[in-house]
N, C-alpha and C positions, 0 to 999 in steps of 0.2 A: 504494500500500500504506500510506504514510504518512499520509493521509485515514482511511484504515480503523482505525488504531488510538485507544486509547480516549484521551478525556482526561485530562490529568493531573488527577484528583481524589483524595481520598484520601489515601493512604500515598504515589502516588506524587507527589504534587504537593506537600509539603513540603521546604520551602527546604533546599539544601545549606547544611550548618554554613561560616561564609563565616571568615576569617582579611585581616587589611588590611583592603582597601575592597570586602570581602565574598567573594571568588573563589576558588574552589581553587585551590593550585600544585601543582606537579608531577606526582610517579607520581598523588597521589590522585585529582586532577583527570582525567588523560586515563585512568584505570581509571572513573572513575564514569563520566565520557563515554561508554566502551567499553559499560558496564554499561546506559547509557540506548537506546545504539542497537539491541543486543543486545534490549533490551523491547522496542523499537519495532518492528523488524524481527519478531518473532515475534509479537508482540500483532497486527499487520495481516495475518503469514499463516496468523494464525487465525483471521483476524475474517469471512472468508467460510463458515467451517464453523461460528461461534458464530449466525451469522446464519443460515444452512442451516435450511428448514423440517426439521422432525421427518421420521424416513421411515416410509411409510404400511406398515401391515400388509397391506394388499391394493390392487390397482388394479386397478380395472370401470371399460371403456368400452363406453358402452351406447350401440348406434346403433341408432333409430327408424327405421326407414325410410321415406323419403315424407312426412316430416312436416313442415311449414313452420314458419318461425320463429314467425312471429303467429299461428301455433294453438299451439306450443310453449309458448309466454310470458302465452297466453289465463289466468286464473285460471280461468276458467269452463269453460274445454276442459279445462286441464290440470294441475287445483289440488294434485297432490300436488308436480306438478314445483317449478310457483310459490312452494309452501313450501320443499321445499328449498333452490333457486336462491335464497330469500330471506337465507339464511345461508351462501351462495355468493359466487361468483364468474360475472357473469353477463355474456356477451359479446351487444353489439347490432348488433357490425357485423358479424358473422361469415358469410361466404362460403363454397360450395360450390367444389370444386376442379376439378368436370365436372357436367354435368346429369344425370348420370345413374351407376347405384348401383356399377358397376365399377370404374371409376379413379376414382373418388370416395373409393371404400375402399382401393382400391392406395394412394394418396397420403396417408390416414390411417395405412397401415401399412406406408410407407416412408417420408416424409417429402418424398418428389419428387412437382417437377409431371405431371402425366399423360405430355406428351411426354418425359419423362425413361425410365419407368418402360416406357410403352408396353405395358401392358396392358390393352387397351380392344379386342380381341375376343374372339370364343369360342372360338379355337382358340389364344390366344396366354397363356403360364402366366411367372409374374415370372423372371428371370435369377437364378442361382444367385450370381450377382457383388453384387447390392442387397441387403443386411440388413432385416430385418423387424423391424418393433417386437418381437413376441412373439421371436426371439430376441435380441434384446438387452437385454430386459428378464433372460430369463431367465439369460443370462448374467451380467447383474447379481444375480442370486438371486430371481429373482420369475418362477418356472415358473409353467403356468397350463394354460386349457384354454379352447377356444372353443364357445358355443353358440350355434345360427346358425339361418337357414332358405333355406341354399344357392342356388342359381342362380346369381347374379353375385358371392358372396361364398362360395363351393363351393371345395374344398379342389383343387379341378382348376386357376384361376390361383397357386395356392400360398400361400393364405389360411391353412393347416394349418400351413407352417415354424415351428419352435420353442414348440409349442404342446406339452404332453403327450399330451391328447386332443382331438382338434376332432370335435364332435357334431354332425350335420343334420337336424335336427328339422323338423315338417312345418309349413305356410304356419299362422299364429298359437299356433305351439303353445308358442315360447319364453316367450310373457306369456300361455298358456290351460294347455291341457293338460298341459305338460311345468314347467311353473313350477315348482312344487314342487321339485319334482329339482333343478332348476337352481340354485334357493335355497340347497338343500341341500349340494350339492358345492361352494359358495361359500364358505358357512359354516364347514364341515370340513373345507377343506383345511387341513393341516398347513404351519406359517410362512410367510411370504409367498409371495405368490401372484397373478399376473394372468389376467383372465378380460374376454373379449369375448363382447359380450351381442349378439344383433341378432336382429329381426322385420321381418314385411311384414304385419302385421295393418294397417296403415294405407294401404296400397298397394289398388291397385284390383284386382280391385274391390272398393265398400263396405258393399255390406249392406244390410240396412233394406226391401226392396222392402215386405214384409208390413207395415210398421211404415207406411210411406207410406201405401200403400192403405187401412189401418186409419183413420190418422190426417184421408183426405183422399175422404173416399168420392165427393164429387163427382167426381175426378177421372174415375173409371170404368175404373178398372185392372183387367185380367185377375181371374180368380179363381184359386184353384191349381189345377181342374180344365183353365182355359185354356189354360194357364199348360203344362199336363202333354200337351195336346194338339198344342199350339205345340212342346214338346221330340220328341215324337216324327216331327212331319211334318218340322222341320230342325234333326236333331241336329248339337251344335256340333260335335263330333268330326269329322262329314263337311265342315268347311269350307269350300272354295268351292262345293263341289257345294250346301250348302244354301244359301247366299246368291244361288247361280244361281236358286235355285227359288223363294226369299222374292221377288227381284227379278220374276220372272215372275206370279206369282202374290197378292202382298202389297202394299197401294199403299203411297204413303211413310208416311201416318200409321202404319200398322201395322208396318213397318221403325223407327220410331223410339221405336217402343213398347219392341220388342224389343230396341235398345241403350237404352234406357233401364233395363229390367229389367236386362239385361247389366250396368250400372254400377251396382245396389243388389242383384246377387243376393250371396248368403252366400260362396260357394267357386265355382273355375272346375266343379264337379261340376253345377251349378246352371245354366250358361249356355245360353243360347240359342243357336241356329245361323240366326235370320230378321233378325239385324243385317247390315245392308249398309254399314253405315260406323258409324265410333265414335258413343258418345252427342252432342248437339248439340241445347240448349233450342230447341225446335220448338215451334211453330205459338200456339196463346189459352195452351195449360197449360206453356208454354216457361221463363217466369221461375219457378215455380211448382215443377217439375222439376229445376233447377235448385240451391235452395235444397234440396229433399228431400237431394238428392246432397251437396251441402256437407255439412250435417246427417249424414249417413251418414257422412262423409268424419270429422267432428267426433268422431263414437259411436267410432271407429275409434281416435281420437287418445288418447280417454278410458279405453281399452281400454289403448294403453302407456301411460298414466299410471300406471293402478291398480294396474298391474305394477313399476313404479319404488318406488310406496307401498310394494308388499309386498316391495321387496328391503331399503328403507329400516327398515320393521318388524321383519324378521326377525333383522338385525344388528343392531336396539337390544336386541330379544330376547334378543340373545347376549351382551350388550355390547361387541359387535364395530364400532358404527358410527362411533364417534370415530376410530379407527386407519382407518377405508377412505377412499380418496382415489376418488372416482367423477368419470368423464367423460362428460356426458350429448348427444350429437349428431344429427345427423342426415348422411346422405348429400346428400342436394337435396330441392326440396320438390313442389309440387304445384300446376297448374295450374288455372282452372274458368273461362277462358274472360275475365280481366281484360282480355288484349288480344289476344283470338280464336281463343288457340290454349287445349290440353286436354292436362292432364296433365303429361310430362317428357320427349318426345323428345328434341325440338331446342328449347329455350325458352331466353332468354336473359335474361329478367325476372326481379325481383328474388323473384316468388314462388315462384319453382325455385330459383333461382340463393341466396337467402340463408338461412341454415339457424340453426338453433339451438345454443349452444355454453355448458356449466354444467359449468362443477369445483368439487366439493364435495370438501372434507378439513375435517370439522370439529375435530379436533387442532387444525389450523396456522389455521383462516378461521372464525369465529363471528357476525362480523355483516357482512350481503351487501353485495357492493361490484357494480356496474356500471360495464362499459367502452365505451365508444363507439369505439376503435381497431380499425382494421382488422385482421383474424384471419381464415386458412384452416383446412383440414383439413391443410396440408403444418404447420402447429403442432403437431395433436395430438401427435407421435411427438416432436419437438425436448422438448416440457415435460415429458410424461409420464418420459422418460430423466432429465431435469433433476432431476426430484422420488426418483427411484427412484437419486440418483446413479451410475449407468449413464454410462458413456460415450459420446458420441458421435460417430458416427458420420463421416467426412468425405465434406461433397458435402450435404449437407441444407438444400434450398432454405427450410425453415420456421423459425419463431422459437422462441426458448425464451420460453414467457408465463407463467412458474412467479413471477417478480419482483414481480407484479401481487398476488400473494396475500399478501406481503408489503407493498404500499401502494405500492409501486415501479415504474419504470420498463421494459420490457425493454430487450434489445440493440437500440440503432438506434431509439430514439423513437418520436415522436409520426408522421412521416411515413415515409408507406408506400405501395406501389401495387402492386395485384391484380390477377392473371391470370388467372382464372377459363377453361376451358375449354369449348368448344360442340362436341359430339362426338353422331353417331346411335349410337345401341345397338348393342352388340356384335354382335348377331345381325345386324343389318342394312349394306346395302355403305355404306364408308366417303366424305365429302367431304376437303378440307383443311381442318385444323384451325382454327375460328373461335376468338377470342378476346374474351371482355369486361374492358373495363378498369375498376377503382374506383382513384380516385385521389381525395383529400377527398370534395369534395361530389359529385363528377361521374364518370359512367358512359359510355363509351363502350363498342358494340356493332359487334361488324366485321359487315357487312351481307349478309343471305341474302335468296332470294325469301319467306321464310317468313315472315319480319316486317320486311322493309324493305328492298331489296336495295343501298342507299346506306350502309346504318350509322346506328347512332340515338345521340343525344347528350343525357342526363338530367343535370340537377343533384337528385340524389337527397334530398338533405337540404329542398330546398323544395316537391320534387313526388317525396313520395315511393310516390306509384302509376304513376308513370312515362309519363302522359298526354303531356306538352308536350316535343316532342322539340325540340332547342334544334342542332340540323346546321347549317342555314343561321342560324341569327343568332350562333351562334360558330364560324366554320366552321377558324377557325384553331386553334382548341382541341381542334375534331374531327383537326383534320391531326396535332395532336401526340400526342393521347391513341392513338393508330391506330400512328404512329410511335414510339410505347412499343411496343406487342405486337409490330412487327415487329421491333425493337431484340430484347425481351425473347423472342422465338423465335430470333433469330438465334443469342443464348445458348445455350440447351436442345443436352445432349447427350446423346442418347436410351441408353440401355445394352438392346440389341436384347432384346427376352422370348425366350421360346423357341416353337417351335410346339409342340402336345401331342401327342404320339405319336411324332414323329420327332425331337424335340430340336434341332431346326437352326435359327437364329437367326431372326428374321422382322426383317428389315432396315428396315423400311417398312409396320409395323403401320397406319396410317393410311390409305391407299393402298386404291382401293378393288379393285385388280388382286389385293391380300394374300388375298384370300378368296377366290378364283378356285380353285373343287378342293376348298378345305378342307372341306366337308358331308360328302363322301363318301369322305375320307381319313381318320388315324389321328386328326386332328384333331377331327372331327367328331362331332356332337351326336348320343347316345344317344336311344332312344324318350322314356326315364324324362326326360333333362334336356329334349325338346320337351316334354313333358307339362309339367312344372314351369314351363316358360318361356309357353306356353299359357296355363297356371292366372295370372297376370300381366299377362295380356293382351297379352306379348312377340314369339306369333307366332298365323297365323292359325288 
């Protein structure tokens, strides 16, 4: 405390009137003493609240879905971001908490690792025992409301708690259709206020098919009449039965025509049913294919951008955007094939796994700072309480990175080491829980048949496309980095979810026996949520 108080400059740093060989004696001496300590004491246990950023008038956190860091941070993809994030606060090394968009957002909005939380299926909704950011914000006085575009972030795991109103708007409507509104009730709400923003405009599929074929006529892509003839003989809807038929009847080129279309049509309303396995750059037009999909994948990134623009515009309009404190994220990002695999199942590379992370409060931050310290999504929730002076919580695996906006250190330094989580999709049966480790420069991957069934060992910082897997020539660095996560699981104290419909704890969420029954119980998925999950490309 006595560090924190100010120097003697000033008033107060003028000499006591001295008497002899200059000193006080007596009462007047140990009263001024008294008097000094007295300053001191109070001067330091103010000096955290003289230092205390300003508190924001609103807090938005805006999660992207699907969107990678290196498209996030693109000027070119994602130029309105890149200006803001210029006058930001801009994190590089920032981590995903799971690969995938469930306990990805659980652990943004509890501050626990996924095993803690242990909602990472479809039938499992958070514990009534774990506090949620939106209630303890709002208990701090910062009510709010969430708009969203449901499925893994659906008010069914308990995404809704402490929220006034939580919206479910339909697949890109939060930055299309519905934007306005959402603008709107941002804008006008009455005193402070929190609001969580999220889209799957970026998510697959991406679009563009007409733009491709336009752009690439040699290819010799369908027409839409094709196109409408191909939907009728195997509608997607009929699922395996039309894949039985495409497979019967369609060779492979014409199969991967049809996931190719699949991966660049507009909406799951558009899909195809003569795809027999996901997209996969095939045959002379493979690379070529490929690059279209990225490119779509990019229009899509460009899409939430323009929507961050127009949040950013409409509260300078107001003069409301100095006071807002914005947290710009992603859940995980997106794969296209870097080291074989597609998209975000089970991926454990740094193009899922590393996500984008930008707090802006232009009150408190005017000229951008970048961080190269490792940062999760178990932060979000720690710093946002910090800035909102909210209390928190006990039991929150994440850090408080609010210090940073101030030019500062956090709690606990420069070293740090990340758990990152490897988990299949809700809907689908459960493995044990894999873990990747970042610890400085180096990444360790606990090992599956999917991409290695050994475990892979990167020094990230000098091969950062994660080519040169480095197992056997530091194999003792792999023994340790591997003996972190079992260390660091051995920790984790799951607080059970509940199942939905019967409320009775789910002991063993991970477990692929957990799901055994639950489709056709109270737990289990509505027409409307397979539909929704369908449109995603989450089932078949």
């Amino acid at each position: 405390m006595a560090s924190c108080a100010p120097r003697p400059t000033g008033v107060s740093a003028r000499r006591t009137p001295r008497s002899g060989h200059g000193r006080p004696t007596g009462h007047r001496a140990a009263f001024r003493g008294a008097v000094w300590l007295l300053f001191v004491l109070f001067a330091g246990a103010g000096c955290t609240e003289r230092k205390a950023l300003p508190l924001p008038d609103r807090i938005v956190l805006f999660s992207m879905d699907t969107v990678r860091a290196d498209s996030a941070y693109d000027p070119q993809v994602a130029p309105e971001l890149a200006a803001i994030a210029s006058k930001g606060l801009r994190f590089d090394r920032a981590y995903a908490a799971a690969n995938y968009t469930l306990p990805s957002h659980m652990s943004m909005f509890t501050g626990l690792d996924p095993a803690e939380h242990g909602v990472v299926r479809m039938f499992t909704r958070l514990s009534p025992e774990v506090p949620t950011l939106a209630e303890a914000l709002a208990a701090a006085g910062y009510p709010g409301e969430a708009d969203h575009e449901g499925v893994f972030v659906a008010a069914r795991f308990g995404f809704d708690r402490g929220f006034v109103r939580s919206r479910e708007h339909g697949r890109r409507a939060v930055v299309g259709r519905d934007l306005p509104e959402v603008l709107r009730a941002i804008a006008v709400w009455p005193g402070r206020s929190f609001h969580f923003l999220h889209t799957y405009a970026a998510h697959y599929p991406y679009g563009g098919f007409a733009r491709y074929r336009r752009n690439s006529p040699a290819r010799g892509l369908p027409d839409d009449v094709a196109i409408a003839r191909l939907r009728r003989r195997y509608p997607f809807a009929s699922g395996r039965v039309a894949r039985a038929r495409a497979s019967r009847e369609l060779d492979a080129e014409a199969r991967a025509m049809c996931a190719l279309y699949n991966a660049l049509a507009e909406g799951h309303e558009d899909k195809l049913g003569c795809a027999t396995a996901p997209f996969v750059p095939f045959g002379v037009h493979g690379a070529a294919d490929l690059e279209a999909v990225k490119r779509s994948y990019a229009e899509r990134v460009r899409e939430v951008d323009r929507a961050i623009g127009r949040l950013r515009a409409e509260l300078e309009a107001r003069g409301q955007w100095e006071g807002t404190l914005l947290v710009v994220t992603s859940d995980h990002g997106e794969a296209f094939y870097e080291h074989g695999l597609y998209q975000h199942d089970y991926v454990p590379f740094d193009e899922v796994m590393r996500i984008p992370l930008v707090v802006i409060y232009p009150r408190a931050l005017r000229t951008g700072r970048r961080s190269d310290l490792l940062v999760s999504h178990i932060d979000v929730m720690p710093t946002l309480l910090s800035l909102a002076r909210a209390p928190r919580p006990p039991g929150l695996a994440g850090r408080d990175l609010s210090p940073l906006l101030r030019g500062a250190a956090p709690a606990g330094g420069a070293g740090r080491t990340l758990f990152p989580a490897l988990l299949w999709p809700a809907q689908k049966p459960q493995e044990a829980l894999r873990r990747v480790v970042v610890q400085g420069r180096a990444k360790w991957i606990d090992g599956h048949p999917s991409y290695g069934a050994e475990g892979l060992l990167f020094d990230v910082v000098r091969d950062g496309a994660e080519k040169r897997d480095m197992r056997l020539a530091a194999p003792d660095e792999a023994r340790r980095l591997e003996a972190l996560a079992r260390e660091h699981d051995a920790h984790m104290k799951l607080v059970p979810p509940l199942r939905i419909g019967t409320g009775e704890p789910v002991e063993a969420p991970f477990d692929a026996e957990a799901a055994e029954g639950a489709a056709a119980g109270p737990g289990g998925l509505s027409e409307a949520e397979q539909r929704r999950l369908r449109a995603l490309g989450y089932l078949d």
